[in-house]
The first five atom37 places (N, CA, C, CB, O) and aatype in JSON, in Angstrom:
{
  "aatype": [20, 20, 20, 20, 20, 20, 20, 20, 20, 20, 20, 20, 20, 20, 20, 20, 20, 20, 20, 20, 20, 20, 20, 20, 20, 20, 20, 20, 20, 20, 20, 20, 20, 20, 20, 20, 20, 20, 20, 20, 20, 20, 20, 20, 20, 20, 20, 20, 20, 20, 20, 20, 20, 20, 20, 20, 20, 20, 20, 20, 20, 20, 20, 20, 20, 20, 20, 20, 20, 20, 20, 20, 20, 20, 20, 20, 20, 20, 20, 20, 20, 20, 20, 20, 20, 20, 20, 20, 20, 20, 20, 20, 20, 20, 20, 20, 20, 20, 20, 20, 20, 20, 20, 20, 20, 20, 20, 20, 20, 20, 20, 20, 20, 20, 20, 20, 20, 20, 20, 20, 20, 20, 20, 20, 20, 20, 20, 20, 20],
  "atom_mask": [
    [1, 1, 1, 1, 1],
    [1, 1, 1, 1, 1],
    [1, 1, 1, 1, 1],
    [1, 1, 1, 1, 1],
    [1, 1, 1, 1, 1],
    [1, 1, 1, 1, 1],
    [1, 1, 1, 1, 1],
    [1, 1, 1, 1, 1],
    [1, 1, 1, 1, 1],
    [1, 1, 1, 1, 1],
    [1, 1, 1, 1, 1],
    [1, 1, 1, 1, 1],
    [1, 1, 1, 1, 1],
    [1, 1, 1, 1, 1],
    [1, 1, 1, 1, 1],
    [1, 1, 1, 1, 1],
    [1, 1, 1, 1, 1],
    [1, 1, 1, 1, 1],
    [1, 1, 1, 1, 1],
    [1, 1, 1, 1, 1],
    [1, 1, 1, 1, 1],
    [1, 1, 1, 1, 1],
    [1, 1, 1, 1, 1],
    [1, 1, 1, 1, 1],
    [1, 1, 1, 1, 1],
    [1, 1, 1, 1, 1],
    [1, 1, 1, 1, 1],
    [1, 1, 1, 1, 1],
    [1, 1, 1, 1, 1],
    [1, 1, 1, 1, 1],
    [1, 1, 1, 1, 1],
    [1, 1, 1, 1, 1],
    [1, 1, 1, 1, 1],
    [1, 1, 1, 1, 1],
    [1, 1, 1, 1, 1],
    [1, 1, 1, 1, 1],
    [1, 1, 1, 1, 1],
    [1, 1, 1, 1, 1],
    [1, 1, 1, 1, 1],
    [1, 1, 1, 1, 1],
    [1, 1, 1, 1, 1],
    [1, 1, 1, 1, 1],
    [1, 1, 1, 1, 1],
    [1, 1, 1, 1, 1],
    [1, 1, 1, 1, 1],
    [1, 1, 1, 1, 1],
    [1, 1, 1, 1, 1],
    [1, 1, 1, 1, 1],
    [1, 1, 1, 1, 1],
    [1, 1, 1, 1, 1],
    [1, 1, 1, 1, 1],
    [1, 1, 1, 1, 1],
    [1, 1, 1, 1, 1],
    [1, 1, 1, 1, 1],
    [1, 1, 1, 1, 1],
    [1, 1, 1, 1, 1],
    [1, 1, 1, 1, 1],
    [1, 1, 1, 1, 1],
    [1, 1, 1, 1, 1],
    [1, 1, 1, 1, 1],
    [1, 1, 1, 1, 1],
    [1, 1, 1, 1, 1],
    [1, 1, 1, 1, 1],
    [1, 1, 1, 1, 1],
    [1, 1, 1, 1, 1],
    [1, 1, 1, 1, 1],
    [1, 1, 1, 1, 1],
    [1, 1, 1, 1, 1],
    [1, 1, 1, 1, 1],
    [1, 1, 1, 1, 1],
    [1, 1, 1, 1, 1],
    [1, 1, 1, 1, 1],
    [1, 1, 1, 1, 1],
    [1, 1, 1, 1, 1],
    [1, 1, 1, 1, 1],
    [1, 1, 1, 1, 1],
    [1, 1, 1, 1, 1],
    [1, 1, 1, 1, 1],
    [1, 1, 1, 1, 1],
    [1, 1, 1, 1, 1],
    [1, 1, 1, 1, 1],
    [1, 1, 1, 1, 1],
    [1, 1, 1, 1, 1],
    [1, 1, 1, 1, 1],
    [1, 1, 1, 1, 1],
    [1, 1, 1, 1, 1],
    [1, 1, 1, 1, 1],
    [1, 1, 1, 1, 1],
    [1, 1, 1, 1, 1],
    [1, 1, 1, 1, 1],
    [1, 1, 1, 1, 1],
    [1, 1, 1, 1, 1],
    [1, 1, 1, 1, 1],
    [1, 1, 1, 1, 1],
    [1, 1, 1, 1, 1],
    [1, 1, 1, 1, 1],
    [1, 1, 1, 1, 1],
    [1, 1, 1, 1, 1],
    [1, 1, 1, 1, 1],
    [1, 1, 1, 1, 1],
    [1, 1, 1, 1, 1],
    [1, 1, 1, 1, 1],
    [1, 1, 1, 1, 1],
    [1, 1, 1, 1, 1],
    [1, 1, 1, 1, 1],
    [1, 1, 1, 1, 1],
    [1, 1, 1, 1, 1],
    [1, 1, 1, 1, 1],
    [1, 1, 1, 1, 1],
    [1, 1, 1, 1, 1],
    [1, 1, 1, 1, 1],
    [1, 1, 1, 1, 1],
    [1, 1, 1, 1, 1],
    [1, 1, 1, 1, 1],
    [1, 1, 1, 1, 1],
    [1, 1, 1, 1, 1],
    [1, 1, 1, 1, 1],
    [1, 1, 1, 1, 1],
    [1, 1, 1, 1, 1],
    [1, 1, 1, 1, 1],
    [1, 1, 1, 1, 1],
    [1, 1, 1, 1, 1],
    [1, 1, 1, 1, 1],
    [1, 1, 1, 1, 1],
    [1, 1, 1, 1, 1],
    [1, 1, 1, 1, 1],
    [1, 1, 1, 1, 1],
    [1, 1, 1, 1, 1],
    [1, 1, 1, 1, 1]
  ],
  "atom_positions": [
    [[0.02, 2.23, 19.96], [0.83, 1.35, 19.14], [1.93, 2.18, 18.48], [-0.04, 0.61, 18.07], [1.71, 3.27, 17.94]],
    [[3.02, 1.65, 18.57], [4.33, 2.53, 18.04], [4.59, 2.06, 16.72], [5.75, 2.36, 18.95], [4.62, 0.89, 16.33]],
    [[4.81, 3.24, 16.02], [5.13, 3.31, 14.5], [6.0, 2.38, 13.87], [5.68, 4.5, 14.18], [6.15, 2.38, 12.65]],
    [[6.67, 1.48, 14.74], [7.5, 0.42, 14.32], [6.71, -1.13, 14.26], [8.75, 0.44, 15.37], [7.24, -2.1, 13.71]],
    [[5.44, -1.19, 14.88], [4.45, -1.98, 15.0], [3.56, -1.73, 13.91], [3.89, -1.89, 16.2], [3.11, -2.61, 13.19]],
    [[3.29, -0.39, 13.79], [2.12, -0.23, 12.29], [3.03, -0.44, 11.08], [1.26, 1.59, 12.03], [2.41, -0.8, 10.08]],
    [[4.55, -0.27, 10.88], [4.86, -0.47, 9.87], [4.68, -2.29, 9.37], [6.16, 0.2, 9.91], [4.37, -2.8, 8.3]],
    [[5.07, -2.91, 10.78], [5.17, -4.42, 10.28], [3.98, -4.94, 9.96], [5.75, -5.36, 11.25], [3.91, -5.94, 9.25]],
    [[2.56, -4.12, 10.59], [1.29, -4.89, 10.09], [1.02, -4.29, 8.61], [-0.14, -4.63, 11.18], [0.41, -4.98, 7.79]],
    [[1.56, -2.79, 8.22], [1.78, -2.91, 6.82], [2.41, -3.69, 6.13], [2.15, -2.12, 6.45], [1.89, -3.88, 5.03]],
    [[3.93, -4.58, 6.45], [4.68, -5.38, 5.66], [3.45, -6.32, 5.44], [6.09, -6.0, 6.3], [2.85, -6.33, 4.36]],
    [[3.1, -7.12, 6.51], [2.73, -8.28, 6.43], [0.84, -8.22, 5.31], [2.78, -8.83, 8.28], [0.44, -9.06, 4.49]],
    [[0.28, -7.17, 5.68], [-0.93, -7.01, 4.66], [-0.36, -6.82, 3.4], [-1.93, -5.79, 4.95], [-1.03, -7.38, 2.54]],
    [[0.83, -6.13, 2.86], [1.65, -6.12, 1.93], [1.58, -7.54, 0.74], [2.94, -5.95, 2.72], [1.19, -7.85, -0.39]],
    [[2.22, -8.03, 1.88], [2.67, -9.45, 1.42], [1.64, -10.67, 1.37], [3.78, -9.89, 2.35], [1.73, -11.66, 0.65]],
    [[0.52, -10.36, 2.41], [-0.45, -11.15, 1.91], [-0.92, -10.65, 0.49], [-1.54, -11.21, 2.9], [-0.96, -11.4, -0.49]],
    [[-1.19, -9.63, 0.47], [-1.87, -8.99, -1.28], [-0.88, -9.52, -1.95], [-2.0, -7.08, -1.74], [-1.44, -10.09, -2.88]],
    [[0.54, -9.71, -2.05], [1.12, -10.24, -2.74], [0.62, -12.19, -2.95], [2.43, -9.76, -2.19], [0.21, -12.61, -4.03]],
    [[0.74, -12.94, -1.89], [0.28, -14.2, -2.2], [-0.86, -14.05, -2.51], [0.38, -15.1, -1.32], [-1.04, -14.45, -3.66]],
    [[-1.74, -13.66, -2.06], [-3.12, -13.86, -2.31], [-3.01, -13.84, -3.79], [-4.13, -12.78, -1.65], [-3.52, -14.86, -4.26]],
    [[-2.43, -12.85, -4.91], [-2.21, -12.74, -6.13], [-1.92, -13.97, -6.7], [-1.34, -11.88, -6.34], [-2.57, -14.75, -7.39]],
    [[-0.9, -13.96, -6.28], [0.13, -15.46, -6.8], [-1.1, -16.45, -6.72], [1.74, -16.1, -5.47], [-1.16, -17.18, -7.72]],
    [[-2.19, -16.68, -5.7], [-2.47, -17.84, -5.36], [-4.01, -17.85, -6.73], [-2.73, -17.96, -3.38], [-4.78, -18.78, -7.01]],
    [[-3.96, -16.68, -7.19], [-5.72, -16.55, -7.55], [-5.13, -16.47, -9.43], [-6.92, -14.47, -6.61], [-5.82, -16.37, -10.45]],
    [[-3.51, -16.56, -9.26], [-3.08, -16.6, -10.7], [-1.76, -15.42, -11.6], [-4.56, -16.38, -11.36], [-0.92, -15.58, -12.48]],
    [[-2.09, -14.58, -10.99], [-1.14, -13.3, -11.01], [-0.09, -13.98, -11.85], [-0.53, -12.65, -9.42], [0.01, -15.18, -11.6]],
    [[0.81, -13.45, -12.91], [1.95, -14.18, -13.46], [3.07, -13.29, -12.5], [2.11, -14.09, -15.37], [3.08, -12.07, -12.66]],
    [[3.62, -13.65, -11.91], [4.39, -13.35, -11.01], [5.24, -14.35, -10.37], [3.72, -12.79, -10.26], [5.93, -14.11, -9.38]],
    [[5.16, -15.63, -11.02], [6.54, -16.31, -10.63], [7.62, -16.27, -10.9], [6.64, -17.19, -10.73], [8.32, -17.24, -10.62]],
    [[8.03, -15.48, -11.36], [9.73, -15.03, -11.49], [9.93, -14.32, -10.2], [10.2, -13.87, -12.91], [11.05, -14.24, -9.7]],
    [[8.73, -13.72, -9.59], [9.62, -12.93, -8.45], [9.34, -13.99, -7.45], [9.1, -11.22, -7.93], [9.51, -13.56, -6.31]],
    [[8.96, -15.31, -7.5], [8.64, -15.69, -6.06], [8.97, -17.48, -6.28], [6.72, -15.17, -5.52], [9.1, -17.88, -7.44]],
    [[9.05, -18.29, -5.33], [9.35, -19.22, -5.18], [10.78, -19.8, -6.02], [8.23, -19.71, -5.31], [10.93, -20.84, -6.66]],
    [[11.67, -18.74, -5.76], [12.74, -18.97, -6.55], [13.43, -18.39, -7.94], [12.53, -19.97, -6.71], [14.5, -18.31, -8.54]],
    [[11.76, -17.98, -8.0], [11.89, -17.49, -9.63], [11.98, -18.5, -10.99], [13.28, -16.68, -9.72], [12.38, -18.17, -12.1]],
    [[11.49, -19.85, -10.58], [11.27, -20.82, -11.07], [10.79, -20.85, -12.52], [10.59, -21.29, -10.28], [11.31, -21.06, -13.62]],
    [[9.29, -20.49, -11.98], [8.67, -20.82, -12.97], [7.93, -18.84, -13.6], [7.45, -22.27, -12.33], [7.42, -17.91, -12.98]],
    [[8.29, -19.06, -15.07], [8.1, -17.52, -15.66], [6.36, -17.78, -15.5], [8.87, -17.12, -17.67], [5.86, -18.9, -15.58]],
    [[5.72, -16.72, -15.3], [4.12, -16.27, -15.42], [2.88, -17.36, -14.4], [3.7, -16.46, -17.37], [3.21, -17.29, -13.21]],
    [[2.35, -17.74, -14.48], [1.44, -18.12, -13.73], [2.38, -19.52, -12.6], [0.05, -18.59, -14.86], [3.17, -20.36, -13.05]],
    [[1.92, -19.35, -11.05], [2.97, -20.77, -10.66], [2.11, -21.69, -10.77], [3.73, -20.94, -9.09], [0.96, -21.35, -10.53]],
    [[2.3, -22.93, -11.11], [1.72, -24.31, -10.75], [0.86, -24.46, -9.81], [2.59, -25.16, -10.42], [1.16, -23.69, -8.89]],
    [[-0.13, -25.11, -9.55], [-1.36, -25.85, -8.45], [-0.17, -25.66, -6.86], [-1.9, -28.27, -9.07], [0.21, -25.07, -5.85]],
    [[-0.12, -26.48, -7.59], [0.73, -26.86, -5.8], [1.1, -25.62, -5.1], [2.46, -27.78, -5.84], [0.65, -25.45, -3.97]],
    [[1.96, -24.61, -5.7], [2.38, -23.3, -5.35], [1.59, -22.25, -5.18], [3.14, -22.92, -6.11], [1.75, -21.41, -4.29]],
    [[0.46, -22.24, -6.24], [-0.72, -21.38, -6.29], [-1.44, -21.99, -4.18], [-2.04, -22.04, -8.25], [-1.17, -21.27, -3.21]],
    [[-1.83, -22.62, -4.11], [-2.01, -23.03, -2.84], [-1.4, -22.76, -1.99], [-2.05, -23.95, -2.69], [-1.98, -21.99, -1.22]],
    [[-0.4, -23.03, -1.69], [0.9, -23.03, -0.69], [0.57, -21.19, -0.56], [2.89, -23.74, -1.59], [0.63, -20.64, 0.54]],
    [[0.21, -20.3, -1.99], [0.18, -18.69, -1.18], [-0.97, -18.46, -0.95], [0.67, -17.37, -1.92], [-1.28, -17.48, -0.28]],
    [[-1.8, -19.26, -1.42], [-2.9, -18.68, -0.43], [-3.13, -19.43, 0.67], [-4.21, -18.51, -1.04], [-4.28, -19.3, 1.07]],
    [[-2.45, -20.19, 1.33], [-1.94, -20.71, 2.92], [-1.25, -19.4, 3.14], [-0.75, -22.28, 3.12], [-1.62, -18.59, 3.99]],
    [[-0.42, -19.27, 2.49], [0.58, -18.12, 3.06], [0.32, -16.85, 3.49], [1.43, -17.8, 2.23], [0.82, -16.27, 4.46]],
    [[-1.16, -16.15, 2.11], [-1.78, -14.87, 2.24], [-2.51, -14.98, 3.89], [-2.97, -14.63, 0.83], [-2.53, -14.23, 4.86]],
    [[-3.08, -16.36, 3.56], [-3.66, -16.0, 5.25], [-2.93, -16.03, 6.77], [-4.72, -17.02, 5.53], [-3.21, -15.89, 7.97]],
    [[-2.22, -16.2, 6.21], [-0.66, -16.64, 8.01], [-0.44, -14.68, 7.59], [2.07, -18.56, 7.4], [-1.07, -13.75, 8.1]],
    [[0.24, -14.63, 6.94], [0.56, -13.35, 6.88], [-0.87, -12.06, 7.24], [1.2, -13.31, 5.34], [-0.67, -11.01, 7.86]],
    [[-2.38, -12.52, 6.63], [-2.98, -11.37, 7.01], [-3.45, -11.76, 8.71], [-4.3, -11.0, 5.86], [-3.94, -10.88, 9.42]],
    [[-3.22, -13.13, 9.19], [-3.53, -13.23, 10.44], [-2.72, -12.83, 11.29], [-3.82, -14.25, 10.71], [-3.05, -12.55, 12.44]],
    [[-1.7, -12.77, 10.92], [-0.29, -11.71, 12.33], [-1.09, -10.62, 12.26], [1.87, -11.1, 11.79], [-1.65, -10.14, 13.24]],
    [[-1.23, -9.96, 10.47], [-1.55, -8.42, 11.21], [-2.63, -8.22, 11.74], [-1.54, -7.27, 10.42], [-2.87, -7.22, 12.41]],
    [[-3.4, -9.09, 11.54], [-4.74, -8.59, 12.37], [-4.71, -9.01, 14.21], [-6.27, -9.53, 11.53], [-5.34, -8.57, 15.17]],
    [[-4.04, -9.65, 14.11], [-3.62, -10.38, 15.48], [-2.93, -9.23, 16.42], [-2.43, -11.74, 15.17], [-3.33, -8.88, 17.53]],
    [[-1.7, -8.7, 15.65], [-0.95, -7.43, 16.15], [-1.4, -6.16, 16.41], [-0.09, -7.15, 15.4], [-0.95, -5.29, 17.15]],
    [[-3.01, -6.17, 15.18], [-3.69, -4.84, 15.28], [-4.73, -5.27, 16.67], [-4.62, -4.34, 13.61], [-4.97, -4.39, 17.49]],
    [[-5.12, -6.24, 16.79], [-6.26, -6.27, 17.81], [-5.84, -6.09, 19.22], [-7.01, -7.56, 17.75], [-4.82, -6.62, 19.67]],
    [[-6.78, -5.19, 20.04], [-6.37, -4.91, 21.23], [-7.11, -6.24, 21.96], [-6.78, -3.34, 21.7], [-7.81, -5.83, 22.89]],
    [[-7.17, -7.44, 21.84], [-8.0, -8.55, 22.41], [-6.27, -9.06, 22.45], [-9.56, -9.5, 21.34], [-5.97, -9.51, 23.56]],
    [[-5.54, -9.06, 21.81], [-4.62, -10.62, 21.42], [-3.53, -9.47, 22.95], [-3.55, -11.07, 18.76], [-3.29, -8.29, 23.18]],
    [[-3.28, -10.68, 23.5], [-2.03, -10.58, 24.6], [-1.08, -9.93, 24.31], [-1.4, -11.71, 24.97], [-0.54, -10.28, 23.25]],
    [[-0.63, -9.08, 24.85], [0.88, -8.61, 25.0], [2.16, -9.9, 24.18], [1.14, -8.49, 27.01], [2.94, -9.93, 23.23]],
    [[1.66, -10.85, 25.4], [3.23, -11.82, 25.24], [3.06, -12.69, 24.52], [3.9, -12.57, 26.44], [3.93, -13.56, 24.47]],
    [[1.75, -12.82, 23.59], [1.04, -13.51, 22.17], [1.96, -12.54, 20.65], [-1.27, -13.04, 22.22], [2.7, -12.97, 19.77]],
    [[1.57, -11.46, 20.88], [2.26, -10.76, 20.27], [3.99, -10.1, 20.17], [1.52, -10.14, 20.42], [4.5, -9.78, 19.1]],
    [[4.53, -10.03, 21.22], [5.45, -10.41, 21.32], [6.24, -11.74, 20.48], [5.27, -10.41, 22.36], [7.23, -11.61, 19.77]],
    [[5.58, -12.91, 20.75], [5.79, -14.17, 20.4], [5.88, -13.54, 18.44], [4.3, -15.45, 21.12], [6.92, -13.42, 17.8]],
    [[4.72, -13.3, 18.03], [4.62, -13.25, 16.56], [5.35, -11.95, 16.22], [3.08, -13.28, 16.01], [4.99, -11.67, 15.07]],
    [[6.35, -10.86, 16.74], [7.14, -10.17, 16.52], [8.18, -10.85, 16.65], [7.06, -9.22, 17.06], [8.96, -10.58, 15.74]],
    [[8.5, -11.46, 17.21], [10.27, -12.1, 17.16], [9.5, -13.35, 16.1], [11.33, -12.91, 19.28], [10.2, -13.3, 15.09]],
    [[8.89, -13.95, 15.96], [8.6, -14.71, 14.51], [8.99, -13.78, 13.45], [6.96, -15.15, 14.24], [10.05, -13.99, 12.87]],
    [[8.11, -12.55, 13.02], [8.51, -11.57, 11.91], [10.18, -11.57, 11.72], [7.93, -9.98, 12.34], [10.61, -11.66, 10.57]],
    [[11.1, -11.47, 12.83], [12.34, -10.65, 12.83], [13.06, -12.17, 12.12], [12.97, -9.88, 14.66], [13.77, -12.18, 11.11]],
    [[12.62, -13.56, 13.06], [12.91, -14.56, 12.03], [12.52, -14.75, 10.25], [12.36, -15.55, 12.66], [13.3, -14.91, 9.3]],
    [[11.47, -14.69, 10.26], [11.14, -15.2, 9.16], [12.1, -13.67, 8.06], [9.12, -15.49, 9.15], [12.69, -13.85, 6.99]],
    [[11.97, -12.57, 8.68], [12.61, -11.15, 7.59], [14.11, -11.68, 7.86], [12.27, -9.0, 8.26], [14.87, -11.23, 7.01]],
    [[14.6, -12.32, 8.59], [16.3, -12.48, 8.34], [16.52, -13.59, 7.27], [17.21, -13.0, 9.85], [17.44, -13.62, 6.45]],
    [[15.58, -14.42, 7.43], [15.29, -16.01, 6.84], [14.86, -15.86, 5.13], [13.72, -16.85, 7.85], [15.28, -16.62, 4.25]],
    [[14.08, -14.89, 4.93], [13.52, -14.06, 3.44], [14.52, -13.21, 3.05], [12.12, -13.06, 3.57], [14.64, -13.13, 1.83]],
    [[15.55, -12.3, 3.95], [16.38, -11.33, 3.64], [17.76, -12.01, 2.52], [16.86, -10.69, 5.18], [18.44, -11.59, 1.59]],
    [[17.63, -13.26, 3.3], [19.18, -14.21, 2.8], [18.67, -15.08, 1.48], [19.87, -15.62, 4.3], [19.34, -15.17, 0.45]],
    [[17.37, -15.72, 1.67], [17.32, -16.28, 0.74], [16.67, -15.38, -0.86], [16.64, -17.39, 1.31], [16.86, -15.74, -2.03]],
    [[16.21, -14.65, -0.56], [15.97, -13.61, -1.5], [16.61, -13.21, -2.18], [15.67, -12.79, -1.22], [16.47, -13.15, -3.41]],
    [[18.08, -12.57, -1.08], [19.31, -12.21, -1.76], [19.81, -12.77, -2.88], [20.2, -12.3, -1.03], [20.2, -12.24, -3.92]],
    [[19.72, -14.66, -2.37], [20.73, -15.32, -2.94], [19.85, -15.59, -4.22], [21.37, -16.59, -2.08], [20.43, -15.56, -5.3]],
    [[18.68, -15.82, -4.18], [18.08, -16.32, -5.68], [18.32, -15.69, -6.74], [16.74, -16.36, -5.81], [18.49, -14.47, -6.8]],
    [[18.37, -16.53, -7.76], [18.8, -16.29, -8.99], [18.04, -15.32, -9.67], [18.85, -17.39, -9.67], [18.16, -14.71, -10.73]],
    [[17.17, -15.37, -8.68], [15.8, -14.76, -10.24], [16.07, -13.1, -9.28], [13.02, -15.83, -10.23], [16.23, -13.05, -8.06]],
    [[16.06, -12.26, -9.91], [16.62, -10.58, -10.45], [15.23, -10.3, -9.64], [16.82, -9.95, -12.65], [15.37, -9.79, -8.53]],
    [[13.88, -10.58, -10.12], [12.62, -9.75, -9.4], [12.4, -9.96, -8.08], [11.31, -10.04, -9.96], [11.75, -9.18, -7.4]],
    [[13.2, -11.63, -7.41], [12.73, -11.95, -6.78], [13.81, -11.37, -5.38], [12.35, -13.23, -7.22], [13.58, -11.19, -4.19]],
    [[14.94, -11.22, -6.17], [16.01, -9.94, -5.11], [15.15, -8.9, -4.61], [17.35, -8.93, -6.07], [15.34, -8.59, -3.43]],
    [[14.28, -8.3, -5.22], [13.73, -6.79, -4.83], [13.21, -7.6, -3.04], [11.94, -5.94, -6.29], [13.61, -7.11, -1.99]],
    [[12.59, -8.46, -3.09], [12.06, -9.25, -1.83], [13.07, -9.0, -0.77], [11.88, -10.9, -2.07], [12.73, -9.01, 0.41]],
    [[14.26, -8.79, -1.12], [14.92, -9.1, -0.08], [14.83, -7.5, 0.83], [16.48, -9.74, -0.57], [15.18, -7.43, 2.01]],
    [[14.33, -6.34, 0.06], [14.16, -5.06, 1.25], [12.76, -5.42, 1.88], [14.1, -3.24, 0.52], [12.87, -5.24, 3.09]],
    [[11.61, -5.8, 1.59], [10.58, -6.09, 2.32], [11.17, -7.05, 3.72], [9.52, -6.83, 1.3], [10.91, -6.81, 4.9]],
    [[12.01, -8.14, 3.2], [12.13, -9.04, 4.44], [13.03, -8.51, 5.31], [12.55, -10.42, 4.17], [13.08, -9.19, 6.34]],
    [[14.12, -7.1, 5.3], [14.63, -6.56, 6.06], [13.79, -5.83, 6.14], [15.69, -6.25, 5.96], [14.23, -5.1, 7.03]],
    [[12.45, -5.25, 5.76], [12.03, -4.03, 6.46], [11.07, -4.85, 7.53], [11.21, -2.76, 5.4], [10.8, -4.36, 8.63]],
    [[10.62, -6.03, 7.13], [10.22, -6.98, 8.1], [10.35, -6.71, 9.45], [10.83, -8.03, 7.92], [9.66, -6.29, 10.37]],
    [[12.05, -7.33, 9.12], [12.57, -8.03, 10.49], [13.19, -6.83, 11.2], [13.79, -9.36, 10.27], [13.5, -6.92, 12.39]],
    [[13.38, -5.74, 10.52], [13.95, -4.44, 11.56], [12.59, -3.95, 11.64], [15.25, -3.11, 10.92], [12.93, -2.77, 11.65]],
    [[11.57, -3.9, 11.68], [10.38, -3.04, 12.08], [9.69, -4.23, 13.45], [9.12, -2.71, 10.39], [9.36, -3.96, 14.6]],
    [[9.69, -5.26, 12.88], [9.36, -6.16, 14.39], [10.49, -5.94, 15.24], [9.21, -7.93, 14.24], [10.34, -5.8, 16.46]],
    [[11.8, -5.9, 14.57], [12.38, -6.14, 16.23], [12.72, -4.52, 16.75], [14.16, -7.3, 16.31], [13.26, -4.71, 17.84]],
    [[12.67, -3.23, 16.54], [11.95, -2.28, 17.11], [11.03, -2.09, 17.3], [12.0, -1.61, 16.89], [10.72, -1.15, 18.03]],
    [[10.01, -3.02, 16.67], [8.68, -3.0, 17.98], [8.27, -4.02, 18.98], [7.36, -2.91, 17.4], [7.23, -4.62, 19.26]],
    [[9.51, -3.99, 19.43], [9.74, -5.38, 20.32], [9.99, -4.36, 21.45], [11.19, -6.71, 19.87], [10.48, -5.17, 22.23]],
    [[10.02, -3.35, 22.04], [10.35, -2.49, 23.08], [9.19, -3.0, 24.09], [10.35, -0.84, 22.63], [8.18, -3.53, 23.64]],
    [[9.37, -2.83, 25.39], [9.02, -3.44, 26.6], [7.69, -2.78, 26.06], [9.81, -3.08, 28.19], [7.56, -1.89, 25.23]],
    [[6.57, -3.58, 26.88], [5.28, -2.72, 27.02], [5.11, -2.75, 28.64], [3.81, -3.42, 26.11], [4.16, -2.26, 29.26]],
    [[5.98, -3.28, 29.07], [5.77, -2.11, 30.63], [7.08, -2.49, 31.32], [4.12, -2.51, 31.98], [7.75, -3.47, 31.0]],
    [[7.35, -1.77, 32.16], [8.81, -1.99, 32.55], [9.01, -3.08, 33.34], [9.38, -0.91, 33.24], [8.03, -3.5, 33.95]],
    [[10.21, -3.72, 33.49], [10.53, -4.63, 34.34], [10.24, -4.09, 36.01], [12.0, -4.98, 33.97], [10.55, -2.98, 36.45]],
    [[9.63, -5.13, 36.73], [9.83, -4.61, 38.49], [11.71, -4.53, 38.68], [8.96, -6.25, 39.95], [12.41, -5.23, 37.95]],
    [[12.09, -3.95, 39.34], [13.27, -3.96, 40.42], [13.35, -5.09, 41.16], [13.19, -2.9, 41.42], [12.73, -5.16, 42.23]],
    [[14.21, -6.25, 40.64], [13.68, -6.97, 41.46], [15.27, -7.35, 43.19], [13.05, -8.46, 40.22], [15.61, -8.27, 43.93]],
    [[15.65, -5.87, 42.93], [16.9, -5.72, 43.92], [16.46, -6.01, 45.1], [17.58, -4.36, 44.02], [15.33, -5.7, 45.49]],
    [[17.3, -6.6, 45.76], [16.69, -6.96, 47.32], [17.73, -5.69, 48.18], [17.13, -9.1, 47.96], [18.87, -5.31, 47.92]],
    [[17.21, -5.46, 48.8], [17.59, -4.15, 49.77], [18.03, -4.6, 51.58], [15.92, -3.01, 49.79], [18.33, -3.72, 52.38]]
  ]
}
């Protein structure tokens, strides 16, 4: 596994420990969902991250297991490179100051999946002679 693959299953265990927090109470809504709401988020939101903690710790375990497919994984690396361009912009733009810092995780995201997006075996030749 190439070092551009272990970094993204670090982002993503990262960021589950992050929802999982949010979801069990953590006052940490200024950095997240907008920056909405100051110290503990609401029911509804508290939920929504711990949906989230588990999508996020299931890529990495998905990416770490030598059972899950090549072109399964593949699939959930160009997801990462979406969702880190998709977190990179909106992060940026939010108002809330803690919730900017988000925006280097979602570029370290989406540039660590899509360098570990390199072939895992080469294309055939498929030149006719």
């Amino acid at each position: 596994m190439n070092s551009s693959v272990r970094l993204t299953q670090v982002l993503l265990v990262t960021m589950s420990a992050f929802q999982a927090a949010l979801a069990a109470g953590a006052p940490w809504g200024r950095a997240s969902y907008g920056g909405k709401h100051s110290g503990t988020l609401p029911v509804g939101l508290r939920v929504a991250s711990g949906v989230a903690s588990f999508v996020y710790a299931a890529g990495a375990v998905t990416l770490a297991s030598p059972r899950t497919r090549p072109k399964v994984k593949g699939v959930l690396r160009r997801g990462c490179v979406v969702i880190g361009l998709i977190g990179t912009a909106t992060n940026a733009l939010s108002p809330s100051r803690p919730e900017k810092v988000w925006s280097a995780w979602s570029l370290a995201l989406a540039t660590s999946a899509r360098y570990g997006l390199g072939r895992s075996h080469p294309r055939q030749d498929r030149t006719r002679r």
